[in-house]
C-alpha positions in Angstrom: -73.0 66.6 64.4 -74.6 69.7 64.0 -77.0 70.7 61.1 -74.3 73.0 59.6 -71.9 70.4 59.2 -74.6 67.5 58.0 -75.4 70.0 54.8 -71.6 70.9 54.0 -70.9 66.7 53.8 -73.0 63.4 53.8 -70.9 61.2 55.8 -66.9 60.8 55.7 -65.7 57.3 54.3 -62.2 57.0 54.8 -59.7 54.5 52.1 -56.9 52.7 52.8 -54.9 51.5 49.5 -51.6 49.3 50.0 -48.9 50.8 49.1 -48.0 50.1 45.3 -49.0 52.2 41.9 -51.7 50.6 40.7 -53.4 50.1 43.8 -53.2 53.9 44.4 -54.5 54.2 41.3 -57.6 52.4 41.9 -58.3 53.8 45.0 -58.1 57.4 43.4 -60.4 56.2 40.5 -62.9 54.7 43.0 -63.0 58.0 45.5 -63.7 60.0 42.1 -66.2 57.7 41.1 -68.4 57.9 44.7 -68.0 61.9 44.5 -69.4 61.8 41.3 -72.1 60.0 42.6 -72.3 61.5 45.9 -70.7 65.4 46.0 -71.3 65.8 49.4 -69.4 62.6 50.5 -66.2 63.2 52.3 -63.4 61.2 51.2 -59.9 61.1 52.8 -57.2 58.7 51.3 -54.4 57.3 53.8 -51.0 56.5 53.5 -47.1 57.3 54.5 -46.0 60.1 53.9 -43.9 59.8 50.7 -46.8 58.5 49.6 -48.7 61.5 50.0 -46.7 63.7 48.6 -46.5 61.6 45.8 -51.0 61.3 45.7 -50.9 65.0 46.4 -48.8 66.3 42.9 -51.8 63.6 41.5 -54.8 65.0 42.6 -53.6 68.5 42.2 -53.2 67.3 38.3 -56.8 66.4 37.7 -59.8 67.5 37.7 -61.0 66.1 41.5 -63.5 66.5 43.2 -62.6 69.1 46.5 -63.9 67.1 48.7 -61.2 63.9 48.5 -58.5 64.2 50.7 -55.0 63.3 52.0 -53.8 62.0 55.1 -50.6 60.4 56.3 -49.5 58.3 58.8 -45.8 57.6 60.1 -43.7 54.6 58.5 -39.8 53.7 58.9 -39.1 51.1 56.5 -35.2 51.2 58.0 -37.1 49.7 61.0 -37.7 47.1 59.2 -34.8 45.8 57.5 -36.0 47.3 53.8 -34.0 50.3 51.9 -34.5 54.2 53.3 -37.5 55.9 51.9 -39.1 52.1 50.2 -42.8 53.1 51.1 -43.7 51.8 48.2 -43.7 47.6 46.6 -42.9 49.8 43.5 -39.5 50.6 44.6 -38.4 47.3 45.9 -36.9 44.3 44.1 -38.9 41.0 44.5 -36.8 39.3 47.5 -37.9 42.1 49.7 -41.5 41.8 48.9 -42.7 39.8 51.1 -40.8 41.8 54.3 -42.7 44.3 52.9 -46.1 42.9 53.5 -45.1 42.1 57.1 -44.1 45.7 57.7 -47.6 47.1 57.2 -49.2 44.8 59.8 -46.7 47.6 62.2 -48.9 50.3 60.4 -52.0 49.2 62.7 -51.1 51.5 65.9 -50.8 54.5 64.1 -54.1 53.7 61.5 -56.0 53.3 64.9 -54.8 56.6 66.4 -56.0 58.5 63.2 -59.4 57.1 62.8 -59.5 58.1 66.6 -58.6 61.2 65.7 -60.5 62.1 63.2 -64.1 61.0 65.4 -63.3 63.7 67.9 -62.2 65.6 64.9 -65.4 65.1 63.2 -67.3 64.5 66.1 -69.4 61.5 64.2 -68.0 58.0 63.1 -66.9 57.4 59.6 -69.5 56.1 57.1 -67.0 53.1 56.3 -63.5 52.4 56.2 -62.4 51.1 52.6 -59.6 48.9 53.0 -57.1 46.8 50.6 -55.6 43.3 50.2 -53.1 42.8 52.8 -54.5 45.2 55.1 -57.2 42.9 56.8 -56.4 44.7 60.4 -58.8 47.1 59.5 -62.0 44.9 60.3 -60.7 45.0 63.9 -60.1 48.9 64.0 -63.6 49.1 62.0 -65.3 46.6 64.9 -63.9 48.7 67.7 -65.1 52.3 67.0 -68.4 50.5 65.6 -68.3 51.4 61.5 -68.7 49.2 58.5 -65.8 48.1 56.6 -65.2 46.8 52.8 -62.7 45.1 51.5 -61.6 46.7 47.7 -60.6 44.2 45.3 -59.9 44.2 41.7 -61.6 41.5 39.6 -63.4 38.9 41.0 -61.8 36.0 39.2 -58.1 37.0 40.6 -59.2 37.2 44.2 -61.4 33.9 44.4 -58.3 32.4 42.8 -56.0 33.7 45.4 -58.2 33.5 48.6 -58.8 29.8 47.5 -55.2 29.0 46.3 -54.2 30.7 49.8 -56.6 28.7 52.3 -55.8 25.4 50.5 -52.6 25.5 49.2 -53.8 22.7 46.6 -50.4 22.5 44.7 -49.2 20.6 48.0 -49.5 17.0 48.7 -49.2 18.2 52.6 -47.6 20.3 55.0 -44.6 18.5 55.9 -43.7 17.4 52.4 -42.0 19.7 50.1 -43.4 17.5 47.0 -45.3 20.0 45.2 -48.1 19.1 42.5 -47.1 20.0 38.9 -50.6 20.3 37.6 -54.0 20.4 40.1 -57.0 21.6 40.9 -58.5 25.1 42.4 -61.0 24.4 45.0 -64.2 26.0 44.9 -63.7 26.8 41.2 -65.3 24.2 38.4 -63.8 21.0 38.0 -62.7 22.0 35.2 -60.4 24.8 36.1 -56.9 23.8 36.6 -53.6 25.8 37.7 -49.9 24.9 37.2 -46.7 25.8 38.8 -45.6 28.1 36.8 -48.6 30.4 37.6 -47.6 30.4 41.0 -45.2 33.1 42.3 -42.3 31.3 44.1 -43.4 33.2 47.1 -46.7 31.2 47.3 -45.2 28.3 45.3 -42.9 27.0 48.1 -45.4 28.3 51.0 -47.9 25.9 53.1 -50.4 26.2 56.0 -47.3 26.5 58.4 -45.3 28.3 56.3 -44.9 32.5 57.8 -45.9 33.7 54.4 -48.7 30.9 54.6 -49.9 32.1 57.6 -49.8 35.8 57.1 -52.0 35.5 54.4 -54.8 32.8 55.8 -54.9 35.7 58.5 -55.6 38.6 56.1 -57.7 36.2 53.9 -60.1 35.6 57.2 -59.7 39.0 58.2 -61.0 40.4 55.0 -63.9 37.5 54.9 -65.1 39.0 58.0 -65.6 42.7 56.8 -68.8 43.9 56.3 -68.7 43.6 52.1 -66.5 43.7 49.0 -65.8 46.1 46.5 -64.7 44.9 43.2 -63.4 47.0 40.4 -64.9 45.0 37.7 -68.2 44.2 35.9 -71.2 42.2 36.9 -71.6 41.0 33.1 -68.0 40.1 32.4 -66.9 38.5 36.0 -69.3 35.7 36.5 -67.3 32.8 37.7 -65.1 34.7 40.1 -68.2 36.6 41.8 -70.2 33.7 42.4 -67.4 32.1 44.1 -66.2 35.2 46.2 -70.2 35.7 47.3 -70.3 32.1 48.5 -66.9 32.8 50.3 -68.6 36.3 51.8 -71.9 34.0 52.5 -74.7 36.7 53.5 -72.5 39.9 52.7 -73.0 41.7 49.6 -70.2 42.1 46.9 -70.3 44.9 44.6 -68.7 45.4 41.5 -68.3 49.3 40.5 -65.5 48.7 37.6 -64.3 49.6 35.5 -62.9 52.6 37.5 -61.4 54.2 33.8 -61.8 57.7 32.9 -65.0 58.7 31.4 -63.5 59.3 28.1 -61.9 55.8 27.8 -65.5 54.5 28.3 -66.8 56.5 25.6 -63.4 55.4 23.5 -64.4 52.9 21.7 -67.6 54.4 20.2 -65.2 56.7 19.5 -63.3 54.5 17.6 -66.3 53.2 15.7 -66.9 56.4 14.4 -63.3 57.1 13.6 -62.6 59.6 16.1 -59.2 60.4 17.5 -59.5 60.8 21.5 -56.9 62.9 22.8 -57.5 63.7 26.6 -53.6 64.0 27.3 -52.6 63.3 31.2 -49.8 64.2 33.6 -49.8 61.8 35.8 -46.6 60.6 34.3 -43.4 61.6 32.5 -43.9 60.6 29.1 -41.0 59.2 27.1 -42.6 60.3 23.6 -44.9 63.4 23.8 -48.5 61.7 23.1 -49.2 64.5 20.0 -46.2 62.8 18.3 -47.4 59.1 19.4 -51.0 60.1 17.9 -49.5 61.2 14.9 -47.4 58.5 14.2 -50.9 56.0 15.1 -53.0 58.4 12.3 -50.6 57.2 9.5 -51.4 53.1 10.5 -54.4 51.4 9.4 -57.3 50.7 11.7 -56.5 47.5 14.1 -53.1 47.0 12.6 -50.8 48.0 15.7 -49.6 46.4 18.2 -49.1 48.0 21.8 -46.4 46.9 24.0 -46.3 47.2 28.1 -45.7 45.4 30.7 -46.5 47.6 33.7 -45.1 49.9 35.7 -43.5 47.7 38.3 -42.3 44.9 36.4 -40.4 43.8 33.2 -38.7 41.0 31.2 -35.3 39.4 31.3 -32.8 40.9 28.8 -32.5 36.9 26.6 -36.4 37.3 26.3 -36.3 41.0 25.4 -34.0 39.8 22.4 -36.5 37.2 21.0 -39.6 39.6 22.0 -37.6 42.0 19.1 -36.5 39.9 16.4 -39.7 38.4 16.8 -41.7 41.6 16.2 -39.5 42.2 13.4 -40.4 38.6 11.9 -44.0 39.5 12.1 -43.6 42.4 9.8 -46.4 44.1 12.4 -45.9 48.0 12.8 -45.8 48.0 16.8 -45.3 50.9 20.0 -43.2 48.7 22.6 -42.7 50.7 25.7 -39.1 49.7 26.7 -38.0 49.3 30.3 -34.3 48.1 31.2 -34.8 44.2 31.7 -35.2 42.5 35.2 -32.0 42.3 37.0 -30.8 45.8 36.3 -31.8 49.2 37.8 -35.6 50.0 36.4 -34.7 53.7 36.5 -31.2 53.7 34.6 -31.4 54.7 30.9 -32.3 52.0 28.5 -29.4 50.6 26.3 -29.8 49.4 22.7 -27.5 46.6 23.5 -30.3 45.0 25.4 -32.2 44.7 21.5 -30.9 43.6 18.4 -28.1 45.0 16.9 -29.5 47.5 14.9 -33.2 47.0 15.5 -33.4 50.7 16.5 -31.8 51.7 13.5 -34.1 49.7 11.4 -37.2 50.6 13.6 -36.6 54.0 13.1 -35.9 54.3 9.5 -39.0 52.1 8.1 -41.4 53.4 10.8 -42.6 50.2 11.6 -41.9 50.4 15.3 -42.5 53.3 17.7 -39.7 52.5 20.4 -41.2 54.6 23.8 -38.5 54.7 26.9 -40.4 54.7 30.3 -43.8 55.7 30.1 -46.3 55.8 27.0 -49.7 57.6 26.8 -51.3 53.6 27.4 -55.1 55.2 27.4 -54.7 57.0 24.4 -53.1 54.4 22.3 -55.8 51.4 23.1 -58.6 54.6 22.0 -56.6 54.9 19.0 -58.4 53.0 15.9 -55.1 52.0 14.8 -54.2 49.9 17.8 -55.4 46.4 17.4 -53.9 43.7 20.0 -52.2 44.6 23.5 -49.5 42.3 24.2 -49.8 43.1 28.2 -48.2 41.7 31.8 -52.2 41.3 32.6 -52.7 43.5 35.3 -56.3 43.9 36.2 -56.2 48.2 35.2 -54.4 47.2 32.0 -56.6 44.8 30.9 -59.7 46.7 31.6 -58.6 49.4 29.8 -58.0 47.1 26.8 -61.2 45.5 26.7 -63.1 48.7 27.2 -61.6 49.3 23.4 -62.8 45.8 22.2 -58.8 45.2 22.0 -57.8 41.7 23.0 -54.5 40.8 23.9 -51.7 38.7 24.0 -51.0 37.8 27.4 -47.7 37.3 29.3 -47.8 37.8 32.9 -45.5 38.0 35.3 -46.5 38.3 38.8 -48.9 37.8 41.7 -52.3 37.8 40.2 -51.7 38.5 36.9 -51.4 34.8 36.1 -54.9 34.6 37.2 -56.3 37.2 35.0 -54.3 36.1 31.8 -56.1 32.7 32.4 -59.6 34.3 32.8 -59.1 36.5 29.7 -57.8 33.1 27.5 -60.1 30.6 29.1 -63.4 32.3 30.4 -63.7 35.5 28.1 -61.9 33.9 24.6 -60.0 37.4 23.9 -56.3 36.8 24.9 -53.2 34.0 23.9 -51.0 33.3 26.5 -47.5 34.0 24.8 -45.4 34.0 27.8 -44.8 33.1 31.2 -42.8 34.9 33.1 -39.2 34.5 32.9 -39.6 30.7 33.6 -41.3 29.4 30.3 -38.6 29.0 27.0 -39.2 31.8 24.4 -37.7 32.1 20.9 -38.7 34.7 17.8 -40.6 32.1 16.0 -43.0 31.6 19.1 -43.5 35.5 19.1 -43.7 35.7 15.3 -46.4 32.6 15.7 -49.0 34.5 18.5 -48.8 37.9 16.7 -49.7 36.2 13.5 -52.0 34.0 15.4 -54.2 36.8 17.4 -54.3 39.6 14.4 -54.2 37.4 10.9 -56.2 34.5 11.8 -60.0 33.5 11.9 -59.1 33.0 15.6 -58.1 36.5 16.0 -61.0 37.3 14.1 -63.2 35.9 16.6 -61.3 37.0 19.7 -62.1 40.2 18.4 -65.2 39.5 17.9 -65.6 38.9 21.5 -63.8 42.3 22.7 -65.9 43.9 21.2 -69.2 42.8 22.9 -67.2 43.0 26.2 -66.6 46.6 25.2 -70.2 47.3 24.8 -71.3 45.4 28.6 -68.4 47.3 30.2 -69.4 50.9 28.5 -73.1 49.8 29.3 -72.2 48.9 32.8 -71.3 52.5 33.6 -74.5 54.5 32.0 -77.3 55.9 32.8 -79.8 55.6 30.0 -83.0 55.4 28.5 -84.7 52.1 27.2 -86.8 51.4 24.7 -89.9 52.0 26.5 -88.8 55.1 27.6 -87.6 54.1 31.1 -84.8 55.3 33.0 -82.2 52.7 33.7 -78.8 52.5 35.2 -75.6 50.3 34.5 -75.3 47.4 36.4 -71.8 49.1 37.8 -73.7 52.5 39.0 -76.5 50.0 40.7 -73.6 48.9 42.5 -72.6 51.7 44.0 -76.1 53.5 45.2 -76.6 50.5 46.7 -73.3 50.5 48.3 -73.8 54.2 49.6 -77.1 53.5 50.3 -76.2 50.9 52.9 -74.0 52.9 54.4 -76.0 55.7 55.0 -78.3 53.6 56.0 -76.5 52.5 59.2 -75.1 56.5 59.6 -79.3 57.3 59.6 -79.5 54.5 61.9 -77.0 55.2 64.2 -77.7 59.3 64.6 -81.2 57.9 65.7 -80.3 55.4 68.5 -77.5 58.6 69.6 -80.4 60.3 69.6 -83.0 58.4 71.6 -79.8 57.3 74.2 
């Protein structure tokens, strides 16, 4: 590597996100955050190529730094039994999910040839490889052209739960038996934590040891074990439990946590909010269904904490019977609300939402006493939890949604409904005290009253009083996790969260520095 090239960037780290929305997501807020730590850092992102068309329209709406890239590599899913053009879990119904995570062990070939490619390309090794769940090949592609790799995770709690729930498989009374335990207990986790059924996908639910779906993952699981460290997007202050037990799973490796990967705004949002300011940092990321001036507007006229938001992801949604209670419920409460409305499960997510799937004339009410803002596909999320006037989420608990709740000091109402999200809806109620479980996927019974109960529960009650309470010192250790700042005795000090991260570069660079040397003395 010549001198030239060492000045124009400090090492290339290269990122490999599974293919689904929210993990692109991450992966894009991470690369952002390391340039803005490191500018001279070159970062390339990988995926298929619809994919990176897709990341491509994305970065070229934001404000990125120049040095993160694109790069693509080929993928049929015909080849392997899924829909034309499904590069994506996003476009796939859940029956095909798990053929999907099969497929991307076929992606390994063609990873290998690019990292190949891109030494004699850049004539150096890659600082690291960043890799994601379900794509714990990479340590062997890392091993063989002699680089670190990391394994990127989202919260700590979530991924002990489901590295321990997948090497034990504790909700079995054994292998051969398809008796399954109603209630039992996580190992590695306290004594005190338990896990039911119902927080089980039915994937893992009916798996084993022996099982293919078993297997496949105790191989990625041990595969990702063996990297060289962990990422986490999540916060040393907030995450206790779940990082101790993923540190004694990685034994002598480091595990860093640089959450939460938000936008810098959102993490000044809710000092914002204290002051009564209106954050309006608009993105285009997505095709709203309500421009966000006019969602803004309509939040100015409510009273501070006295809305509740509505989402459940951009993947997933709930059956049309429990959309019906979800509604007459709200309207029970009396709440003023923003529900982001999806077509219910079992019916084409990208056909146009019918009122028949609410009460018969709920929109009509909704819109002519203003208590509800009814959003079709996509809402401005990061704008309404900023908002003073929004006081509970009710939220599917994924990891970036709930983040971006608590960074507001907004708790929520939890109702998850797949894969991990379970996991973090129990963390939130059980560890952190700032979420009611409402729901449970489509599984657990649901009727107005229930609904009417929870909303009253989380924002009339001393409870909710306390739960946010408790938000709102989270808020404060996740702002404080991500600034630099000046103590009281005039020191210079960083968040726990930028720590993280120098010393994450810093060990990488270390080996590059190390490395040059023994190139050099050979």
């Amino acid at each position: 590597m010549s001198t030239q090239q060492q000045q124009q960037h400090d090492g290339h780290i290269i990122m490999f996100p599974f293919m689904a929305h929210g993990h692109f997501t991450r992966f894009i807020a991470l690369a952002k955050f390391i340039s803005q730590r490191k500018p001279n850092t070159k970062i390339t992102i990988v995926s298929t190529p619809l994919n990176v068309k897709h990341l491509q329209s994305t970065l070229q709406t934001s404000e990125t730094n120049s040095n993160i890239g694109l790069a693509e590599i080929p993928f049929s899913s015909a080849d392997h039994g899924l829909p034309t053009n499904s590069e994506s879990l996003d476009s796939l119904p859940p029956k095909l999910i798990p053929t999907f995570f099969y497929a991307l062990e076929t992606l390994k070939p063609s990873f290998d040839n690019f990292i190949t490619e891109t030494i004699r390309t850049d004539k150096h090794l890659p600082s690291c490889i960043i890799f994601d769940l379900f794509l714990g090949w990479v340590t062997d592609t890392a091993k063989r052209v002699g680089t670190f790799s990391f394994c990127f995770l989202d919260a700590g709690y979530g991924a002990a739960m489901y590295f321990s729930i997948c090497l034990h498989f504790p909700h079995r009374t054994n292998d051969d038996s398809n008796e399954l335990i109603e209630e039992f207990y996580v190992p590695e986790f306290p004594d005190t934590c338990r896990l039911y059924l119902s927080q089980l996908i039915p994937m893992l639910r009916y798996s084993s040891k022996e099982s293919a779906f078993g297997k496949f993952a105790q191989r990625h699981i041990s595969l990702m074990l063996k990297s060289d460290g962990m990422l986490c997007n999540s916060v040393e202050e907030i995450d206790v439990v779940g990082l101790k037990i993923l540190r004694n799973l990685m034994e002598s490796k480091r595990v860093w946590t640089v959450g939460p990967l938000l936008p810098s705004y959102l993490l000044l949002g809710h000092q914002n909010k204290n002051n009564g300011s209106v954050v309006t940092h608009f993105r285009k990321e997505k095709e709203f269904g309500i421009s966000p001036e006019s969602c803004i507007e309509w939040l100015n006229h409510q009273k501070p904490s006295s809305v509740l938001y509505i989402s459940f992801g951009s993947q997933f949604t709930i059956s049309a019977p429990k959309m019906m209670e979800l509604a007459l419920g709200l309207e029970k409460s009396g709440k003023n609300f923003i529900w982001v409305l999806k077509p219910p499960s079992g019916f084409d997510s990208k056909s146009e939402f019918k009122s028949e799937w609410l009460p018969e004339g709920f929109v009509e009410r909704m819109n002519e006493t203003q208590k509800g803002l009814l959003v079709k596909k996509w809402a401005p999320q990061l704008e309404i939890l900023c908002h003073r006037s929004t006081g509970v989420f009710l939220s599917h608990c994924g990891w970036n949604s709930v983040l971006e709740s608590l960074s507001q000091g907004v708790p929520i109402i939890g109702w998850p409904l797949f894969a991990e999200q379970h996991y973090n809806s129990k963390m939130i109620q059980e560890e952190m005290r700032v979420s009611v479980e409402l729901a449970r996927g489509d599984e657990t019974e649901l009727c107005s009253e229930d609904v009417k109960k929870v909303i009253e529960q989380v924002m009339d009650s001393s409870k909710g009083e306390e739960m946010r309470k408790k938000a709102t010192v989270i808020a404060e250790k996740i702002g404080t996790a991500m600034r630099e700042y000046t103590d009281e005795a005039g020191g210079h000090q960083k968040g726990s969260s930028i720590r993280s991260v120098d010393e994450f570069f810093a060990t990488v660079t270390s080996k590059r520095v190390a490395d040059a040397q023994e190139r050099a003395i050979g």
